[in-house]
C-alpha positions in Angstrom: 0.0 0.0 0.0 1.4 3.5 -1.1 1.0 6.1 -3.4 4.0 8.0 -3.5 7.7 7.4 -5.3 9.3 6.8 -2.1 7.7 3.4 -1.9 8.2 2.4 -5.4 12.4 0.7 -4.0 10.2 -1.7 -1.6 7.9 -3.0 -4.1 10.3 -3.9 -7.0 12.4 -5.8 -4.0 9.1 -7.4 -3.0 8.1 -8.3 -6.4 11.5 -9.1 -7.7 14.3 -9.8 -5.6 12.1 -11.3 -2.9 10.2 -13.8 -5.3 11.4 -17.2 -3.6 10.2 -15.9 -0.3 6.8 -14.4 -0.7 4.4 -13.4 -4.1 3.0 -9.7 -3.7 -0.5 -10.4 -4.3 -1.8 -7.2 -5.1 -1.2 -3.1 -5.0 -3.4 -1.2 -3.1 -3.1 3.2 -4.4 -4.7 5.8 -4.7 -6.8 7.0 -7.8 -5.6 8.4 -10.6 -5.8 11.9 -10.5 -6.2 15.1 -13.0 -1.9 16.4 -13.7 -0.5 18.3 -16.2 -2.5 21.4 -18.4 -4.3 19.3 -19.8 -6.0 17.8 -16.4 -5.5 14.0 -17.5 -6.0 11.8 -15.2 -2.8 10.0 -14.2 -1.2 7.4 -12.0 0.7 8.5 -9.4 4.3 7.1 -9.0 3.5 3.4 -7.0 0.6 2.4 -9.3 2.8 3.6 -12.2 5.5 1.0 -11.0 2.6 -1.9 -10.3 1.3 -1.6 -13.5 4.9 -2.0 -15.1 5.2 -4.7 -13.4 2.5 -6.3 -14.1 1.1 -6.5 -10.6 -2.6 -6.6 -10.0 -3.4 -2.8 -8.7 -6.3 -1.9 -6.4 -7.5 1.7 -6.0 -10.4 2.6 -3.5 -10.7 5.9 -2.8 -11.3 4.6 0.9 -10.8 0.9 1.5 -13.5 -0.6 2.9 -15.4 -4.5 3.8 -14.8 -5.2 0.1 -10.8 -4.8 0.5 -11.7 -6.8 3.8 -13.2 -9.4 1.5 -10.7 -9.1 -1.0 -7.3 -9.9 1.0 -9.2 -13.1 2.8 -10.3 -14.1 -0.9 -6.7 -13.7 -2.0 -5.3 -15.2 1.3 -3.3 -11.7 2.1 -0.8 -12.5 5.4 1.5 -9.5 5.6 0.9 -6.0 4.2 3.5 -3.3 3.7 2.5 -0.1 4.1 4.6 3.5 2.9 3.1 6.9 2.1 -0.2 5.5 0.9 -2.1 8.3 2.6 -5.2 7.0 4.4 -6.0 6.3 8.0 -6.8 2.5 7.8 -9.8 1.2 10.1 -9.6 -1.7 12.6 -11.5 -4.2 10.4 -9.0 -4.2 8.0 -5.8 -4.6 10.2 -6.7 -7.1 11.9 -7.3 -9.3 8.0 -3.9 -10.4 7.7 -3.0 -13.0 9.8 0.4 -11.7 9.9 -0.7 -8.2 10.2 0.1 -4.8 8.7 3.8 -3.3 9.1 5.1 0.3 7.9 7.7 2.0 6.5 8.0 5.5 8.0 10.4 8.0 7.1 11.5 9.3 10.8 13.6 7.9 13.9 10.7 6.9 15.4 9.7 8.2 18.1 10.8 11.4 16.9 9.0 13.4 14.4 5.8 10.9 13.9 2.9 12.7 11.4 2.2 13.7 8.0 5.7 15.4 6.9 9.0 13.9 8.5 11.2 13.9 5.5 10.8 17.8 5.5 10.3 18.9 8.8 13.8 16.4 9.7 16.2 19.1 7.2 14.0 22.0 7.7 14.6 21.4 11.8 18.2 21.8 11.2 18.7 17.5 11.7 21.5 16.1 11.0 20.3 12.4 10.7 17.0 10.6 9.9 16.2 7.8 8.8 13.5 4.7 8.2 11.3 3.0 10.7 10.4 -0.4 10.1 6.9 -0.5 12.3 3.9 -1.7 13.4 0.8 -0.1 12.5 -2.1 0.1 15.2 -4.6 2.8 15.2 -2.8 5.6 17.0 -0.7 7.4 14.4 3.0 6.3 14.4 2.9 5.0 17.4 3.5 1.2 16.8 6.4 -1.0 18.2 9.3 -0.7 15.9 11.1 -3.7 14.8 14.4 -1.6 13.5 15.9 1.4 11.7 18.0 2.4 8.6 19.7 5.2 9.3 20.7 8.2 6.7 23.1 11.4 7.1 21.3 15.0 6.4 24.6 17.1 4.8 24.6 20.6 5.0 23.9 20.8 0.8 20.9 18.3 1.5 16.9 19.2 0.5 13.8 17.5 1.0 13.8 16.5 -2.3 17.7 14.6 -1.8 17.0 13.1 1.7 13.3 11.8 0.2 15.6 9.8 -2.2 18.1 8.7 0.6 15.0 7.5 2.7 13.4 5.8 -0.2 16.6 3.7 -0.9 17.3 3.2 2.8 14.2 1.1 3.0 15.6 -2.0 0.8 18.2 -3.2 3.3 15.7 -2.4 6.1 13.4 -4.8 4.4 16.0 -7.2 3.6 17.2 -7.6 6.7 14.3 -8.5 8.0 11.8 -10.2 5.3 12.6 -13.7 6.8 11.4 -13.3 10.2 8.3 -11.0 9.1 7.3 -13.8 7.1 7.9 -16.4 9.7 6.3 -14.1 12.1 8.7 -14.4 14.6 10.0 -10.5 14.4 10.9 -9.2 17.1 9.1 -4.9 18.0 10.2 -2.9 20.6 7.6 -0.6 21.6 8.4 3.2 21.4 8.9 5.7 24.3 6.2 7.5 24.1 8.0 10.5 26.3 10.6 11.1 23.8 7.6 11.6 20.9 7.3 14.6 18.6 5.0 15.4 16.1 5.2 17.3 12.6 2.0 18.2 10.8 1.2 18.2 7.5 2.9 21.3 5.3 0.9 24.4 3.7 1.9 27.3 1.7 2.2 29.5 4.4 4.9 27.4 5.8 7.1 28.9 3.5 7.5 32.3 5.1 10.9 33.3 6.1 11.8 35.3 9.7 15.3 36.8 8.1 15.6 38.0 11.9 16.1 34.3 12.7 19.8 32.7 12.3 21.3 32.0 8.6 21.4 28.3 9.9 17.9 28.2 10.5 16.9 29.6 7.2 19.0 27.6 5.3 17.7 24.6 7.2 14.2 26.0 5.9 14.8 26.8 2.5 16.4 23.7 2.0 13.9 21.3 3.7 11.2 22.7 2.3 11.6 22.5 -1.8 10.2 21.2 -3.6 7.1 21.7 -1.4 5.6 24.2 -0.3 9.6 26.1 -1.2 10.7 29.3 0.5 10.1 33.0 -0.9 10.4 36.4 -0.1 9.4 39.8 -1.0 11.3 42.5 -2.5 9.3 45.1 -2.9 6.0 44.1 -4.0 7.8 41.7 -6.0 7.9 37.7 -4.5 11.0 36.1 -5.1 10.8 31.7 -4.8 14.4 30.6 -3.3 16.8 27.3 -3.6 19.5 26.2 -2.3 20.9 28.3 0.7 24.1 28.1 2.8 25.5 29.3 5.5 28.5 32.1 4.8 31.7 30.8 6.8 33.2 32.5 8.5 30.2 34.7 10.0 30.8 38.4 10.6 29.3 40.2 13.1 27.2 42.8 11.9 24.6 45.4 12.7 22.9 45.3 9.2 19.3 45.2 9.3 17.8 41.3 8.7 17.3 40.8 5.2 19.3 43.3 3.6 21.4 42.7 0.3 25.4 42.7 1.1 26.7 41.1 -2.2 25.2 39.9 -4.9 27.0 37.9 -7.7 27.4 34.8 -9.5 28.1 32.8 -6.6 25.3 33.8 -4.6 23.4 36.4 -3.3 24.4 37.6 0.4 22.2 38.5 2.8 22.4 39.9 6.4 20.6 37.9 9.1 19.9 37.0 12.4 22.4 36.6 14.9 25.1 38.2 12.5 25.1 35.9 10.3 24.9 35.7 6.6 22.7 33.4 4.4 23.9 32.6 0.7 20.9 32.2 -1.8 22.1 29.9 -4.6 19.0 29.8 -7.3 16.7 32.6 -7.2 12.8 32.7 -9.6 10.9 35.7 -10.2 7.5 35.4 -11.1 6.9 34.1 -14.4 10.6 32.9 -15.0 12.7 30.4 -14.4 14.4 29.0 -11.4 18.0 30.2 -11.9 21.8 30.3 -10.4 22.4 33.2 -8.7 24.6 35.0 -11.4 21.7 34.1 -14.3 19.1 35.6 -12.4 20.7 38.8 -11.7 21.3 39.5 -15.1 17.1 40.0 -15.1 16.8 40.9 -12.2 19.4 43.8 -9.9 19.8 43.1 -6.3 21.8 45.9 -5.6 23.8 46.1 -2.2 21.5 47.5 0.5 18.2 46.0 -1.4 15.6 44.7 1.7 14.3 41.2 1.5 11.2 41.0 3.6 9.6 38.0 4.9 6.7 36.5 7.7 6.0 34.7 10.6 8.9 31.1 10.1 5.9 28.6 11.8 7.0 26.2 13.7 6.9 22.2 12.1 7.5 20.1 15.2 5.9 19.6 18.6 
């Protein structure tokens, strides 16, 4: 069960590399929905990879008793679940006689909910990884059976660790496909005092504080593109930012937050929090093109002393 790419690693080991242990009997997805201009309706990335496979694909827009009826019909023992986007009811988990178990992108308990990948770079982390879990009806909160662990680097996005995460999840499954299967894993339950919660990401959320630290924004900027991605204002002007830094070595200053202190190809400098300085290494203005630094000035002057202007940086964990 899963909808987006990040699972797509676990079900080609499932239905290839794992085909003398188990047979996938089906995919469960969500529906196809309208992408592009043209509003067709598409598959999303899983069902795109059952259907080139060749594996029967099952798309509810809610399972419900028929899915009940359908994985005692096709003798269902173990589901894997990642990213598949639905709350699943009671009747359903307890089909499978060897129950349902779930790949979540965190270091459980830390940072359960609806956007880890993001929230774990945008935080400032500098490891996350892949838990290997039960699922019971409280959100994230099964026993976890192990973790794969991956390394956040400074130059890191959302987009990059997603990928990490996604391939991180084959060796976690390999690792531990025998004993799933046998039913004889062993779960460790979580500690529920060390729990934290991220929610899941808006538009809004993409708001920069330049009175905050030029660690803190870069964390942002980066963990946040692709979605919802960072902006600012210059002007009445809204600028869409990629791939920040942190300038080393940090000068003291007492520049105002947000203001312009060298703009050139390899980056645009700007005074923040704390005395710091943030680098912005791709810059978009509306209707163009996401561009490096030194391309998008040659559109569009920065000069020194030019005031970026932000909001309120919401906070993504509890």
């Amino acid at each position: 069960m899963g909808s987006d790419a990040i699972a797509v690693p676990v079900l080609e080991f499932l239905a290839k590399d794992a085909r003398d242990l188990c047979a996938v009997a089906g995919v469960y997805s969500q529906p196809d929905r309208p992408k592009g201009r043209g509003k067709k309706l598409q598959p999303n990335p899983l069902a795109a990879a059952a259907i080139g496979l060749g594996l029967p694909l099952r798309q509810p827009e809610k399972p419900g008793p028929d899915d009940v009826a359908w994985m005692r019909d096709n003798d269902v023992q173990l589901v894997f679940v990642m990213a598949y986007g639905h709350i699943l009811k009671k009747s359903l988990l307890a089909t499978p006689s060897l129950g349902f178990v779930n790949f979540h992108a965190s270091l459980l308990p830390k940072l359960r909910g609806a956007s880890p990948v993001e929230s774990a770079v945008a935080t400032g982390e500098h490891e996350t990884g892949v838990s290997l879990m039960r699922i019971i009806p409280k959100m994230d909160a099964g026993a976890v059976c192990d973790v794969e662990r991956v390394s956040i680097e400074p130059n890191d996005t959302g987009a990059s660790v997603r990928e990490k995460l996604s391939a991180a999840t084959v060796p976690l499954l390999a690792r531990h496909l025998p004993t799933l299967l046998a039913g004889t894993a062993t779960f460790t339950e979580q500690d529920e005092a060390q729990a934290t919660y991220c929610r899941k990401l808006d538009k809004a959320d993409g708001q920069l504080d330049f009175s905050a630290s030029a660690s803190a924004l870069a964390a942002r900027i980066n963990g946040l593109d692709p979605w919802p991605g960072c902006s600012c204002e210059v002007g009445d002007v809204r600028l869409k930012l990629r791939e920040a830094a942190v300038l080393e070595p940090q000068v003291a200053s007492d520049t105002p937050p947000g203001t312009v202190i060298a703009a050139n190809a390899e980056g645009v400098d700007v005074a923040v929090g704390e005395g710091s300085v943030l680098r912005l290494h791709q810059l978009q203005r509306p209707g163009g093109k996401m561009l490096p630094a030194g391309d998008f000035l040659r559109g569009f002057a920065l000069p020194l002393g030019t005031r970026l202007s932000g909001g309120e940086m919401r906070g993504l964990v509890e």
